[in-house]
Structures are given as structure tokens and as C-alpha cells.
C-alpha positions as CSV (number, residue, x, y, z in Angstrom):
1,X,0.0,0.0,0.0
2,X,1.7,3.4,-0.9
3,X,2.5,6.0,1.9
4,X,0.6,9.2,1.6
5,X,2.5,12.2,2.1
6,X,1.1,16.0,1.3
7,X,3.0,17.7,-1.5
8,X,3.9,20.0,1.8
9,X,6.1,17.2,3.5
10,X,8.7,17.3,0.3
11,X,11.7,18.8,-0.4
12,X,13.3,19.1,-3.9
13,X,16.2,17.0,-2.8
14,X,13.7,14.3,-1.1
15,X,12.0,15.0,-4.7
16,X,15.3,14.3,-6.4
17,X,16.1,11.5,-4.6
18,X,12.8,9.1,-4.3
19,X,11.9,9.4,-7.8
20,X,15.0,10.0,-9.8
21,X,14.4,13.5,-10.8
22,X,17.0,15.8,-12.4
23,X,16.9,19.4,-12.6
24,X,18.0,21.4,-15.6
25,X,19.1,24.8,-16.2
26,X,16.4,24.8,-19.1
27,X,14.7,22.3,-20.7
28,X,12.9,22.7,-24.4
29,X,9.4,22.7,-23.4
30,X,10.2,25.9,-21.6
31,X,12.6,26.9,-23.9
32,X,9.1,26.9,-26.0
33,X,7.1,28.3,-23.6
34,X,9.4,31.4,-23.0
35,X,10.3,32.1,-27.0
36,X,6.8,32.1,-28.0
37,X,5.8,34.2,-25.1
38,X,8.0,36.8,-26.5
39,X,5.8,37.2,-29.6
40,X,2.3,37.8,-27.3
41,X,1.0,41.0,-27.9
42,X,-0.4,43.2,-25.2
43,X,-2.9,45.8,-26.0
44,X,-4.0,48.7,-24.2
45,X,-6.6,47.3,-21.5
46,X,-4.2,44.9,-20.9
47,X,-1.2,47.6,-20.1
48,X,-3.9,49.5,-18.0
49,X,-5.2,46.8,-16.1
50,X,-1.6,45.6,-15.4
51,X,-0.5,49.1,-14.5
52,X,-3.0,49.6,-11.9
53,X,-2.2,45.8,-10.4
54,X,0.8,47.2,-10.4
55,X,0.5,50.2,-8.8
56,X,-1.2,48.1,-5.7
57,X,1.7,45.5,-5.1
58,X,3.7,49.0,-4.8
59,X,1.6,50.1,-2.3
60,X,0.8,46.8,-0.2
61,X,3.3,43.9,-1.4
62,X,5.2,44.1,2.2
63,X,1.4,44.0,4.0
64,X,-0.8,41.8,2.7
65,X,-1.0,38.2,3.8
66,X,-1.6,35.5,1.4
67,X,-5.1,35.9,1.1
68,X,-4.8,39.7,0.3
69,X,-2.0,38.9,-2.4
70,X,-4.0,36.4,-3.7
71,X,-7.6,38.2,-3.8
72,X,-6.0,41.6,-5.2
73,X,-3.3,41.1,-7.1
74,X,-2.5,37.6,-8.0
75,X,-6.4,36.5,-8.7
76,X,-6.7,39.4,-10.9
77,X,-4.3,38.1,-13.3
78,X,-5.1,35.0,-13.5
79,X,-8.8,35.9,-14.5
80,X,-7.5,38.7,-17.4
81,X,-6.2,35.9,-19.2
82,X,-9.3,33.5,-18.7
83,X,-8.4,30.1,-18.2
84,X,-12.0,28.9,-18.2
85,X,-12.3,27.4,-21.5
86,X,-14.2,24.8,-23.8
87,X,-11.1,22.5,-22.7
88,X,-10.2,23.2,-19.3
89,X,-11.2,25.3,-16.2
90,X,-9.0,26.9,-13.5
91,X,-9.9,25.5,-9.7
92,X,-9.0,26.8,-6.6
93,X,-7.5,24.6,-3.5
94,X,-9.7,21.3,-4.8
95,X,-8.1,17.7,-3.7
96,X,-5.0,16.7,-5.8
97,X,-3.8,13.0,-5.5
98,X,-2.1,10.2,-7.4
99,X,-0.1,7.4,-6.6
100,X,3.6,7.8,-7.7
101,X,5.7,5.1,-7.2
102,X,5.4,3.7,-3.4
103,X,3.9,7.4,-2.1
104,X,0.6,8.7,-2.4
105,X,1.1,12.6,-3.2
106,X,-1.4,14.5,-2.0
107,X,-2.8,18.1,-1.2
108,X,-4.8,21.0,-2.4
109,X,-2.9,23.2,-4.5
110,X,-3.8,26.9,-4.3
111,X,-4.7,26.6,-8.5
112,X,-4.8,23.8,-10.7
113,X,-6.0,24.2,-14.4
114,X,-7.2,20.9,-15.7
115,X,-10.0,19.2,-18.1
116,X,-13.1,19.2,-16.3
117,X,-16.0,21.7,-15.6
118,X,-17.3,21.0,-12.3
119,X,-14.0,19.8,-10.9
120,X,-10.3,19.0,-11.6
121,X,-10.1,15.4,-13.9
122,X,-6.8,16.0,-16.0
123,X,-4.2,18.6,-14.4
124,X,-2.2,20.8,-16.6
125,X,-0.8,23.2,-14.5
126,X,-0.1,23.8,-10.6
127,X,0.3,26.7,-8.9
128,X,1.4,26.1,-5.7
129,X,1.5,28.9,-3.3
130,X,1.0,32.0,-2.5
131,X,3.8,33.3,0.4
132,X,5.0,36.5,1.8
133,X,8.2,37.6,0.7
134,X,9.7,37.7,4.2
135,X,7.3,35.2,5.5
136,X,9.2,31.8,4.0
137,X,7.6,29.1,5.2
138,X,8.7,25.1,4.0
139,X,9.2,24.8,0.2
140,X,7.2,26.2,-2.3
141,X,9.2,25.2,-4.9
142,X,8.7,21.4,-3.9
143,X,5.0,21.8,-3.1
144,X,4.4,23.2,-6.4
145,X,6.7,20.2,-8.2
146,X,5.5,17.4,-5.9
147,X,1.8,18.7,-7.0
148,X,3.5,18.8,-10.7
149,X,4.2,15.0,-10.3
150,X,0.8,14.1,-9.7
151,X,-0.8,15.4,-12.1
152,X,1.7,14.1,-14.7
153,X,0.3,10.5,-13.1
154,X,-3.1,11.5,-14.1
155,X,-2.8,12.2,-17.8
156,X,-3.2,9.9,-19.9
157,X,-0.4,10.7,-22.5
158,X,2.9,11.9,-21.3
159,X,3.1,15.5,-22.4
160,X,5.0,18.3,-20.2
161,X,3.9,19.8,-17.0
162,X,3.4,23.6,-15.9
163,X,3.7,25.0,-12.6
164,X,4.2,28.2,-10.7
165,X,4.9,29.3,-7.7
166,X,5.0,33.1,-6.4
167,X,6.7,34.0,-3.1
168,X,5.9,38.0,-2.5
169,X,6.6,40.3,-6.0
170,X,8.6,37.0,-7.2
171,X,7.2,34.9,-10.2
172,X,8.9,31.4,-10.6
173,X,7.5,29.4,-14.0
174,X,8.2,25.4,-13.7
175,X,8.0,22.7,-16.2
176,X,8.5,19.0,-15.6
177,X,9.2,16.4,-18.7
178,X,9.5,12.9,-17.8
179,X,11.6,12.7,-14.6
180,X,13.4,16.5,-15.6
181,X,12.4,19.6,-14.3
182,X,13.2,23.1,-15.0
183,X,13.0,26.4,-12.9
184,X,12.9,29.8,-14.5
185,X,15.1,32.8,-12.8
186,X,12.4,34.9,-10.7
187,X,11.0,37.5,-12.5
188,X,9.6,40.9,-10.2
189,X,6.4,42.5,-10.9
190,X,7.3,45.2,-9.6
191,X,9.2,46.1,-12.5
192,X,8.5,45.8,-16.2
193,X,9.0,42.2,-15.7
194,X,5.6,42.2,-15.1
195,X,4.2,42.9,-19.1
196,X,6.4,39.1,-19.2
197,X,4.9,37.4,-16.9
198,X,1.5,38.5,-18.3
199,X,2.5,36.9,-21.9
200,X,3.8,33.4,-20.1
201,X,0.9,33.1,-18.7
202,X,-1.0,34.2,-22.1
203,X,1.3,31.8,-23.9
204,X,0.4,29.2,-20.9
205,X,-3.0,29.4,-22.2
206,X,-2.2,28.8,-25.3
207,X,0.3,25.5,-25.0
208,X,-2.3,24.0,-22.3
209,X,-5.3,24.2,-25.4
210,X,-3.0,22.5,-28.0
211,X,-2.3,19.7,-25.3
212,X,-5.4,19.7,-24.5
213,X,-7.2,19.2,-28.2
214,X,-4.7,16.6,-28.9
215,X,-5.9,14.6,-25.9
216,X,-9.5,14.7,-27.8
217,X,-8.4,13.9,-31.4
């Protein structure tokens, strides 16, 4: 019988270790990912709407709490870009679990975009979580990974895996490929890094309706 363990009890090198993953400075699913993000076009509600988002991490990144990141800055973005689509929805702390190897991972990430309409049946993408900046607390980076392996168990066809973690103004994009992951460099919305981050996640949408129209055909 596997041992469940909550994508919260993992670290990368526990990650590493127990089922032989091996992290690359870049793989070529991201290497995708970021090239054709550079070709997104962002028009002029966008720039406002990302200006004003903006404008309010200034103010508040060093007080909010999770919740307060989540509902007024982070949420916000997510929902400009739409991720509720004929092929997948986006869903919010729902149960996560597969069996990998001899463990049960489990948890609720704070975002999982997957096929279904009612609830979470094939997972594309984690995003897994939400912290304070000078608030660390565990390993989001593993929590977001571990919940990356289990929903590479659940697809049906072996395809790569998005994640995303955000600690504070930091964005960290994440892709997993067979038993190789990749982390991008952390990119600050505080700054113009922001418009990127906007077009990978635009791009995101993109790559996760190709994957998941092929699943259908």
C-alpha cells in the first residue's frame, strides 16, 4: 500500500532522490514556452489593467497576507487571461492526489487548471502557493513540483507539465518532462517584468489548449 504524504512534507532534494528526478538549467518545453511568449502582444486594456495591479503591489506587497496577495493582485491576473475554457477550467485549492511510485502525493494546490467543468479530472498546471516575501515558510518550490508529479500521473499521455509558484513580488514558472524539471530565474512585478509574466501566462493558455485538443483527437 503506498505511503501518503502531502506535497507540503517534500523537499526538492527528497524530490530528487525518491523518484529520480533531475533538474535542468532549461529544458525545451520551456525553452518553448518562453520564446513564444515573447511574440504575445499586449494591448492597451491589458497595459492599464496591469499598470493599476501594479500600482497596488507598490503600495501593499510588504502588507498583505496570502489571502490579500491572492484576492488583489494575484487572482486578478489569473482571471484577465481566462483560463476557463471549452477544454479546461482553472480551480481553486480542490483535492490533488495520485499514486507515484510507493507514495501517495497528495494536497490541495492553491490553483490547478485541468480538463473538467465542475471539478479538476486532468491537471495541466499547478500553482502552488501563494507566500510572503519575508514570511518563508517550508518549500514552495517542492510543493508546487510534488503537486506537478501528480498530475503528470493522471494524464493519460505523457506531455509536459506547468507549474508556478510566487513567493511576495517574485514569479517562478516550472516545467516537468519525464523525470526532468526546470525552474525559470524569478522575475519581479514590480518592474516591467511584469508585461512578461503577463504573456507566459498568455502563452500558458495557449500550449495547455494545443495539449489539450490533442488529448480529444
Amino acid at each position: 500500500m503506498p505511503t501518503k504524504r502531502l506535497f507540503s512534507d517534500w523537499n526538492k532534494e527528497e524530490l530528487e532522490e525518491t523518484f529520480g528526478l533531475t533538474r535542468h538549467r532549461t529544458l525545451p518545453a520551456f525553452d518553448e514556452w518562453i520564446e513564444r511568449s515573447a511574440t504575445q502582444l499586449i494591448d492597451e486594456v491589458e497595459t492599464v489593467l496591469l499598470s493599476r495591479l501594479q500600482e497596488l503591489l507598490i503600495d501593499h506587497a510588504d502588507a498583505w497576507n496570502e489571502t490579500e496577495l491572492i484576492e488583489y493582485f494575484i487572482g486578478p491576473m489569473l482571471t484577465f487571461v481566462n483560463f476557463n475554457t471549452p477544454e479546461f477550467s482553472i480551480f481553486s485549492e480542490r483535492p490533488l492526489s495520485a499514486v507515484v511510485g510507493d507514495y501517495e502525493l497528495a494536497g490541495e494546490p492553491d490553483a490547478v487548471i485541468a480538463k473538467g467543468l465542475y471539478s479538476p479530472k486532468i491537471p495541466y498546471f499547478c500553482f502552488h502557493e501563494y507566500k510572503k516575501e519575508n514570511e518563508p515558510k517550508g518549500d514552495p518550490a517542492a510543493q508546487a513540483l510534488s503537486a506537478m508529479l501528480a498530475a503528470q500521473a493522471l494524464n493519460p499521455r505523457p506531455h509536459p507539465i506547468y507549474g508556478l509558484y510566487v513567493v511576495g513580488k517574485m514569479w517562478y514558472f516550472m516545467v516537468l518532462d519525464a523525470q526532468t524539471y526546470c525552474i525559470s530565474a524569478g522575475h519581479n512585478a514590480l518592474k516591467d517584468e511584469l508585461f512578461d509574466i503577463f504573456k507566459i501566462l498568455k502563452t500558458l493558455k495557449a500550449l495547455l489548449i494545443e495539449i489539450a485538443t490533442q488529448e480529444t483527437s
